[in-house]
Wavefront OBJ file of the C-alpha trace (Angstrom):
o trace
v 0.000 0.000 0.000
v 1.271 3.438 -1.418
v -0.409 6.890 -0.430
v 0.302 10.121 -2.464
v -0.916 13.675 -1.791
v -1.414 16.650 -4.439
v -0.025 19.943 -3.477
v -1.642 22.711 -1.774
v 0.470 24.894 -2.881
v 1.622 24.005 -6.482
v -1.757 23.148 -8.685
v -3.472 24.993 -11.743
v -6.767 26.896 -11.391
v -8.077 26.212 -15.011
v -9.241 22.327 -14.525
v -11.015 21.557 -11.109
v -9.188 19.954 -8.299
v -11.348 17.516 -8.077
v -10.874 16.467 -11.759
v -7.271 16.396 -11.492
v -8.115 14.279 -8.604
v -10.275 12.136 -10.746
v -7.588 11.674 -13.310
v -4.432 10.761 -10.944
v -7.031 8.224 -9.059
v -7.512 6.428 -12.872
v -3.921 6.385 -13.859
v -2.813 5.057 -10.136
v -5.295 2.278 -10.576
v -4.308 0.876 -14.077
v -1.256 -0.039 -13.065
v -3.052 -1.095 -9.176
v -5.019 -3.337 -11.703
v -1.726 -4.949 -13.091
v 0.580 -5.264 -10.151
v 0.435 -6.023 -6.123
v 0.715 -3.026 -5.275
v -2.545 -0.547 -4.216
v -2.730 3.498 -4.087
v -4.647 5.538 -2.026
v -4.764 9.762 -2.125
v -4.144 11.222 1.140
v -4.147 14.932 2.738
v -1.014 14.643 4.899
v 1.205 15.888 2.008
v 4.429 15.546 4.382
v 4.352 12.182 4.797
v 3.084 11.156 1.559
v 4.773 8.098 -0.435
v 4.653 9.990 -3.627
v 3.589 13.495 -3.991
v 2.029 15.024 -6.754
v 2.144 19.194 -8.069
v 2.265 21.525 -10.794
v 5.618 23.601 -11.273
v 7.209 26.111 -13.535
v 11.011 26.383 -14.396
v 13.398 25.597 -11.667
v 11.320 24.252 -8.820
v 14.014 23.035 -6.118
v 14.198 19.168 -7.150
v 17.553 19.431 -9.118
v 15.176 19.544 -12.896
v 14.130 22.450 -13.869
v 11.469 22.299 -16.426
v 12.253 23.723 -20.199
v 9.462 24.101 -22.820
v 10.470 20.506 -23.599
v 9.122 18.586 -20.386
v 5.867 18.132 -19.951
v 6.541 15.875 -16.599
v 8.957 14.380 -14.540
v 9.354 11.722 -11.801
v 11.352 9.756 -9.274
v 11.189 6.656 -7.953
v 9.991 5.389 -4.650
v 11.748 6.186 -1.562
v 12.709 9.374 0.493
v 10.976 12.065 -2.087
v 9.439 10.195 -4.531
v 7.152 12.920 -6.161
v 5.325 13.592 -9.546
v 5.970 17.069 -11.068
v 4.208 18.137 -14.155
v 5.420 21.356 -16.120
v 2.124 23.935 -15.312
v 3.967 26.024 -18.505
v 2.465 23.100 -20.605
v -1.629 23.290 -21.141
v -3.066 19.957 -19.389
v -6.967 18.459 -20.484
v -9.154 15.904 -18.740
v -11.964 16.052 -21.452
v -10.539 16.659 -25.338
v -14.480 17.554 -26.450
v -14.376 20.737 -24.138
v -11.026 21.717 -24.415
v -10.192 24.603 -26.810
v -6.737 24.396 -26.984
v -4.997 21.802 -29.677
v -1.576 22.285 -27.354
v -3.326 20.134 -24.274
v -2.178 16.816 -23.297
v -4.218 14.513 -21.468
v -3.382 15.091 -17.720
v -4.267 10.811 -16.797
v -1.960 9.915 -19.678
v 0.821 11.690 -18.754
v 0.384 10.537 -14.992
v 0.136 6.891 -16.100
v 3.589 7.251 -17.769
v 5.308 9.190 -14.766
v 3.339 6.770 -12.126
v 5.567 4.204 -14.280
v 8.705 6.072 -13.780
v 7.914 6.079 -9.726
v 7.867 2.632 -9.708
v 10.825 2.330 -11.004
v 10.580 1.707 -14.747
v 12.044 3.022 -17.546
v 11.434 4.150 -21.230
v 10.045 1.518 -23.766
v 10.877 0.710 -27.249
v 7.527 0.543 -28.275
v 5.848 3.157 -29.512
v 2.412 2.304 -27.798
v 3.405 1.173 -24.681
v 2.640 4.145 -22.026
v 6.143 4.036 -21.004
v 7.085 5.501 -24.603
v 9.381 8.543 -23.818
v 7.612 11.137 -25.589
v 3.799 12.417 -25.898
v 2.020 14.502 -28.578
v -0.825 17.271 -27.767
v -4.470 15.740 -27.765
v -3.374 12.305 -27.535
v -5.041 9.928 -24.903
v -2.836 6.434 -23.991
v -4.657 5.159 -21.151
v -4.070 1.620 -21.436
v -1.208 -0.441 -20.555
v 0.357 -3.072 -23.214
v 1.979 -6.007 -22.509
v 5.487 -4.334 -22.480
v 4.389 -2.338 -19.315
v 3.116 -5.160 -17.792
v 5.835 -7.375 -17.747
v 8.091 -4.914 -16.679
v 6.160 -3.855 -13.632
v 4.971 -7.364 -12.646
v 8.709 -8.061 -12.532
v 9.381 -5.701 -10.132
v 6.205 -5.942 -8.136
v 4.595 -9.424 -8.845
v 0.882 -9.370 -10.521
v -1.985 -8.467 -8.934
v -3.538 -11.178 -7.844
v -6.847 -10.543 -10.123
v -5.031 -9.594 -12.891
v -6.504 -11.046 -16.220
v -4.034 -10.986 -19.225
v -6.378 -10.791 -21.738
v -7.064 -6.992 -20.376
v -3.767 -5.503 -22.372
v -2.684 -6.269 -25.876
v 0.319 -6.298 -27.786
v 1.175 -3.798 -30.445
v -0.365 -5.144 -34.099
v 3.119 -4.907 -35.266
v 4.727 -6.484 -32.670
v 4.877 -10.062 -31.465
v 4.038 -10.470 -28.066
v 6.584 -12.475 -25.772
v 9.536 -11.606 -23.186
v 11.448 -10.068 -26.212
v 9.295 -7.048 -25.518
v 10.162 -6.526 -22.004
v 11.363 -2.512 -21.225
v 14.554 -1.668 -19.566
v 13.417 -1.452 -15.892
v 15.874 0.990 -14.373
v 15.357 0.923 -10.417
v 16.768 4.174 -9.168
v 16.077 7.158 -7.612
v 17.120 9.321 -10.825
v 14.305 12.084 -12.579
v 13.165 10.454 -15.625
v 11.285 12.908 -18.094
v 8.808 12.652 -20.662
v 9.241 14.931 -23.106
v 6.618 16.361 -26.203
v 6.621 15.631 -29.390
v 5.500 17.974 -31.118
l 1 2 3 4 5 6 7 8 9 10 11 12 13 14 15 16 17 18 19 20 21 22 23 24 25 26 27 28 29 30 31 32 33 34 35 36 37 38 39 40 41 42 43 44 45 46 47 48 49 50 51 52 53 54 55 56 57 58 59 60 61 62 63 64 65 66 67 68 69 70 71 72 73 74 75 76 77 78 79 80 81 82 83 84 85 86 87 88 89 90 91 92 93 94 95 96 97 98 99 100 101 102 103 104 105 106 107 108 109 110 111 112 113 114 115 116 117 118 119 120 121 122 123 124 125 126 127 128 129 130 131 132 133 134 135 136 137 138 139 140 141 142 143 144 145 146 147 148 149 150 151 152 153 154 155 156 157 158 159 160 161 162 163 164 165 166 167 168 169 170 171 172 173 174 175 176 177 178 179 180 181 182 183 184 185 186 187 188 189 190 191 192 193 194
C-alpha cells in the first residue's frame, strides 16, 4: 500500500481539483489493476509516499522544467514525487477543451506513475512508457510491455486477467518485448513531441 498527496500549494486553477483528482485516481489504478501493489490519495502531504504538483522552471528538485518537459518523476523512496510542467496546457476532457496544445493530464500521470515505480522508457511506440507524448493524444491503457516490466518488479496483482492488455499489431508479443526497468532514484522525463 502506497499513499500520495497533491499539493496545496503548487496546482493549476483552469481544470477543477477535483478532476485532477479524478484523473491521478484512474492512472494510479491501471497499473493497481496490473501489479500487487494498491494506491490511495491522502491529505497529509508531508508524509506522503509519492507526492504530486504543478511547477514552472526551476522548482528546487535538481530539474528544472524547459518548454520541452511536460513531466517528470522519481522513484519510490525518500521524495518520490510527480511534477508536471504547469507552462504546458493539461486536459481531462478533449471535447471541451479549446486548446490543440493540451495533453491529457491521466496519460501523462500513467507514464510518470511508471517512472515512480521504477521503470524506464520503452521501445515501443504504444506502450505508455514511450518517452515522448504529442498534444491531444489519450494512452490510457497499458500493453503487454508495461506489464511485464512492472509485474517483474512488483509481482501481478492477484486478479489480474491478461487478456485486459494487448500487444502492439506490429509487434509479437513475448519476453522479447520486455522494457529496460531501471530501479533508481534518478528524474526520468517525458518529453513532447510535437
Amino acid at each position: 500500500m502506497l499513499n500520495y498527496a497533491f499539493s496545496p500549494n503548487h496546482t493549476i486553477d483552469y481544470i477543477k481539483a477535483s478532476e485532477i483528482r479524478a484523473a491521478l485516481h484512474r492512472a494510479f489504478s491501471v497499473w493497481s489493476s496490473a501489479i500487487n501493489v494498491n494506491f490511495t490519495e491522502t491529505q497529509d502531504y508531508e508524509h506522503a509516499n509519492i507526492t504530486v504538483g504543478f511547477y514552472y522552471g526551476d522548482h528546487g528538485d535538481g530539474s528544472p522544467f524547459d518548454n520541452t518537459v511536460i513531466a517528470h518523476a522519481n522513484g519510490l523512496g525518500r521524495g518520490a514525487h510527480l511534477h508536471f510542467n504547469a507552462g504546458f496546457i493539461f486536459a481531462v476532457d478533449f471535447s471541451s477543451e479549446k486548446s490543440d496544445m493540451a495533453y491529457d493530464l491521466e496519460s501523462i500521470a500513467l507514464h510518470e506513475i511508471g517512472h515512480v515505480l521504477g521503470l524506464g522508457h520503452s521501445s515501443i511506440p504504444e506502450a505508455v512508457m514511450w518517452p515522448c507524448q504529442s498534444p491531444i493524444t489519450i494512452n490510457v491503457k497499458l500493453i503487454l510491455d508495461d506489464v511485464i516490466g512492472a509485474q517483474l518488479l512488483y509481482g501481478s496483482n492477484p486478479d489480474f486477467n491478461l487478456d485486459s492488455v494487448t500487444s502492439p499489431a506490429s509487434k509479437s508479443s513475448g519476453l522479447g518485448e520486455i522494457i529496460t526497468i531501471s530501479v533508481s532514484l534518478l528524474v526520468t522525463a517525458l518529453v513532447s513531441c510535437l
